[in-house]
N, C-alpha and C positions, 0 to 999 in steps of 0.2 A: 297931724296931731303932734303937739309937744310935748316931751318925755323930758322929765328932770332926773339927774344921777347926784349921787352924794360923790365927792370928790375929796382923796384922802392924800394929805402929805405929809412926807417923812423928812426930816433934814440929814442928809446924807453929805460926806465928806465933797462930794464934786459939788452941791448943792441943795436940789429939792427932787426928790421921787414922787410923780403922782400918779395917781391909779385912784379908779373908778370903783368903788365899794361894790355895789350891783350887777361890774359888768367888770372882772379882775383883769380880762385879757386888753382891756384899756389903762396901758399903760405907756408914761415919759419919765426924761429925763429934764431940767432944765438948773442954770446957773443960780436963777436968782429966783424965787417964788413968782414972779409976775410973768416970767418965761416958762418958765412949770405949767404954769396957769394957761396961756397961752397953747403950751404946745399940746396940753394933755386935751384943749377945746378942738385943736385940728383933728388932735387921733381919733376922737370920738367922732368927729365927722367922716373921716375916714373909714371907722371901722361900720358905720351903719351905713354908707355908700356900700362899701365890700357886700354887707350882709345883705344890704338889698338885691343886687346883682346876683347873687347866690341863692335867693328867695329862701333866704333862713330869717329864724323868727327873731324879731330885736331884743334883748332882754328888756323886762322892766324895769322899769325907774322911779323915783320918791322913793326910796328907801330911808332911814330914819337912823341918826348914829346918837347915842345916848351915853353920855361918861360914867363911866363905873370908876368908883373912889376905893380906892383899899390902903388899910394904914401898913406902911410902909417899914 
């Protein structure tokens, strides 16, 4: 089965912070956004190898991120 996650980045002074909306403890670091991107696609592969080994449950995924506008 194929499980989608929302993937959230931050720009941070070394570069890009990403982390997995749905699943927070999936988290990187990377230089440039497409390394981000990359690396944060290993970790998740990694952490649901971990979790299966462990026979814990995967979290779910499709979560939904909607912008909230507030006057500033």
């Amino acid at each position: 089965m194929i499980k989608s996650y929302t993937a959230k980045y931050t720009k941070i002074p070394s570069g890009y912070l990403g982390q997995l909306v749905e699943w927070p403890e999936v988290i990187t670091e990377g230089k440039t956004l497409d390394e981000c991107r990359g690396m944060l696609k290993d970790a998740l592969s990694e952490m649901v190898l971990a979790y299966k080994q462990q026979g814990r449950e995967i979290p779910l995924g499709g979560g939904l991120l909607e912008p909230i506008l507030v006057e500033a």
